[in-house]
Structures are given as structure tokens and as C-alpha cells.
N, C-alpha and C positions, 0 to 999 in steps of 0.2 A: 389802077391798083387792084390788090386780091381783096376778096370781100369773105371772112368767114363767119358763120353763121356757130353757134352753141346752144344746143337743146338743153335745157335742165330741168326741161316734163313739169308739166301741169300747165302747159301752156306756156312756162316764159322760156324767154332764148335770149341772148346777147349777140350784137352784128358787131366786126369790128370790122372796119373799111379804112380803105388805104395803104392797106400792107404789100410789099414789094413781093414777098414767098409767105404762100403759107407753109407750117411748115408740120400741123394738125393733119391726119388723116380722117377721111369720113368713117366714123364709128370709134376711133378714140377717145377715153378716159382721159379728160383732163380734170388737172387737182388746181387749185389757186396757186398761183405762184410757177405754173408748166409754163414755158414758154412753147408757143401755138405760131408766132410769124415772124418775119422780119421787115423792117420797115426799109426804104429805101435812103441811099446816102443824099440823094438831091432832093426827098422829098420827105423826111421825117415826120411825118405828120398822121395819125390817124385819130379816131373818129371813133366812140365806143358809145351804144344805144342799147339798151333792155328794151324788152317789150312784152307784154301781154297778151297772148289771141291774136299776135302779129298787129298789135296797136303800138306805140310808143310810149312809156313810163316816163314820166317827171322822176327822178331818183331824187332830189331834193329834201323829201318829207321820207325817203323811205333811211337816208344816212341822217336827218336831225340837222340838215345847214337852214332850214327855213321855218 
């Protein structure tokens, strides 16, 4: 699958993996709610991670589920 990456500066970024087409060009403005890929019909499944400094974030503490 396609792996896109999302700069949102100050260091964090969002990876989303498993997507079939991205469909975001590099240097693209995306708003919440753009749609950025499409997933594959045999393999619907992706994968979404934030990160810090290219570290991985727990989002847990950061939406209030823990």
C-alpha cells in the first residue's frame, strides 16, 4: 500500500498507511474532513499514527479516552 505522510509543523506529522491511491499531492493544503486516499476494495484497512520529532504519540491522553 501507499503510505502518506502530513506535516502540521512544530514537529508533528500524521502517517497514514495502507492506502491503495494517494490521492494528496506533495505541498498540498489539507483541511479536516479533505479526503487525501483511497483504500483498497480487498484490503480496506489503514492505519493512522501522529508523531512528535518522528517519535510516535499515544493520542489516548491527548482525546480524554484514558
Amino acid at each position: 500500500g501507499q503510505i502518506l505522510i502530513i506535516d502540521h509543523g512544530q514537529g508533528w506529522t500524521t502517517l497514514i498507511t495502507g492506502l491503495h491511491r494517494v490521492t494528496a499531492q506533495v505541498g498540498d493544503m489539507v483541511r479536516q474532513g479533505d479526503p487525501v486516499g483511497i483504500t483498497g476494495a480487498e484490503r480496506p484497512n489503514i492505519t493512522v499514527e501522529l508523531r512528535r520529532n518522528g517519535r510516535p504519540v499515544d493520542i489516548v491522553p491527548l482525546v480524554g479516552l484514558g
